[in-house]
N, C-alpha and C positions, 0 to 999 in steps of 0.2 A: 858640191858647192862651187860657184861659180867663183872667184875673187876679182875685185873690180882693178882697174887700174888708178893707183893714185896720183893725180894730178897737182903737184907742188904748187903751193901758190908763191910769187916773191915777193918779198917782205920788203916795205917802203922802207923811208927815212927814221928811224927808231925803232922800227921793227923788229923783231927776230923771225925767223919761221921754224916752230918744233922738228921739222924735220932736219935740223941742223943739232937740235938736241942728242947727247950721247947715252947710250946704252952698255953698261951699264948705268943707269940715271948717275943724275951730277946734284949736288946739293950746294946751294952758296944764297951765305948771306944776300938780305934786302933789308934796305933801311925804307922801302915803301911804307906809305901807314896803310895800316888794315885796320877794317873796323868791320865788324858783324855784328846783325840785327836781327831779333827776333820776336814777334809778338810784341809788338812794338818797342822792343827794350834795346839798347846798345848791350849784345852780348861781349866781344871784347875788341879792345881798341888797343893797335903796339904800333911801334917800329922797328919793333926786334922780331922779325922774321926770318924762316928759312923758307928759300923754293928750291922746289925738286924737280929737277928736268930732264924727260926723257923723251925718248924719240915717238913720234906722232903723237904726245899729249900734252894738255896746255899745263903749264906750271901748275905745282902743290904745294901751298903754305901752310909751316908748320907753325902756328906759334906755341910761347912759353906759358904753361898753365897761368900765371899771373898775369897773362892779359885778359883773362877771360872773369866779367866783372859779376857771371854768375855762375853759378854748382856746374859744376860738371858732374855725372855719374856714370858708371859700369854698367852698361848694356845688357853683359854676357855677350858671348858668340865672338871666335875667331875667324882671321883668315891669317894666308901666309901668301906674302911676296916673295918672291925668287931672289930676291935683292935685300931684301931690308927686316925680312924676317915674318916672325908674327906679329899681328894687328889686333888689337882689343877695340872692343867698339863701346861709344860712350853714346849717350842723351846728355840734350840741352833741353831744358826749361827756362823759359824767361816769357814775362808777360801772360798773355792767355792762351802759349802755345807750347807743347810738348812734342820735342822732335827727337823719339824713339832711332837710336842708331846713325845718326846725324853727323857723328863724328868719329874719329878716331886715333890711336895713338899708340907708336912702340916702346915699351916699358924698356925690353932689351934689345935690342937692333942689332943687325950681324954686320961682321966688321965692315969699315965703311963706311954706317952712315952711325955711327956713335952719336954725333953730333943731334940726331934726330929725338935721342932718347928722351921719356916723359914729355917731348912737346904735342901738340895736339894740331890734327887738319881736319876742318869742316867739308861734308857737303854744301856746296852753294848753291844747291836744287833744293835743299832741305832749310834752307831758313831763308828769312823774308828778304834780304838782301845783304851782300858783301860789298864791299868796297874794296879798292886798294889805287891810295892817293886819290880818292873822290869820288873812281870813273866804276860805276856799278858793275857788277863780273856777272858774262852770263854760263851758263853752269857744260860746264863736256856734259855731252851725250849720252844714253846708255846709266845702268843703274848699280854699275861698277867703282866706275873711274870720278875720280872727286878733283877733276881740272878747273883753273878756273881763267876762263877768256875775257880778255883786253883789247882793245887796241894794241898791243903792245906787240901780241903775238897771231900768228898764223898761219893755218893750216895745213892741209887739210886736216881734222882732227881723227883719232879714234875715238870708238866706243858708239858711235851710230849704225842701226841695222847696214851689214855688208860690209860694216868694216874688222871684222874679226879677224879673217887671212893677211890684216896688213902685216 
């Protein structure tokens, strides 16, 4: 396998660039507002977020089950981060749309990210649109990683074919 060379991009005037992101990932408050939508319905709306940033991916918002204005349910099926623990995967229903495993959330998190526990992070490829403070999020790449891009932030990202070896 060949691995490409990553090319940093540098991040303007409010910018960050993830590659300035710490690994072990960092998690801090955001008073951004988030709003997710689905099947046409406002799935849930806060400003009580966490992002999770790590290096070469675009931020991950957690929010608190009480933002979220419909059901959540239990998927089935784990995974486990090297960081944060195991991951339970949830569906969202809202409107005329069912998004099997769409989401998900650490019940118990390893030390660290405590803070993360019971809250919940969507994919933004999986429902009809995110928001955060307005500006639509378009979704990381690849059918892993559940980043979500801003303006805000920039590249280069992982999770697109070739970027494995990063």
């Amino acid at each position: 396998m060949r691995v490409r060379k990553v090319h940093r991009e540098i991040p303007g005037a409010g910018q960050e660039s993830v590659w300035d992101y710490p690994r072990p990932p960092a998690v801090e408050a955001s008073g951004e507002r988030i709003r997710i939508e689905l099947g046409g319905a406002l799935v849930a709306d806060t400003t009580d977020a966490l992002r999770v940033l790590e290096t070469s991916h675009p931020p991950v918002y957690y929010l608190p089950p009480e933002a979220f204005l419909v059901p959540v349910h239990e998927a089935g099926g784990l995974s486990m981060c090297e960081f944060k623990g195991m991951a339970h995967y949830l569906t969202i229903a809202a409107g005329d749309r069912i998004a099997v495993r769409s989401a998900w959330t650490y019940p118990e998190p390893w030390p660290g990210y405590e803070s993360l526990a019971g809250r919940i992070a969507v994919y933004p490829s999986r429902m009809d649109r995110c928001l955060v403070d307005g500006e639509a999020v378009a979704a990381q790449e690849g059918d892993f990683y559940g980043g979500w891009i801003t303006s805000r932030v920039v590249g280069p990202f992982k999770g697109a074919p070739g970027t494995l070896g990063w």
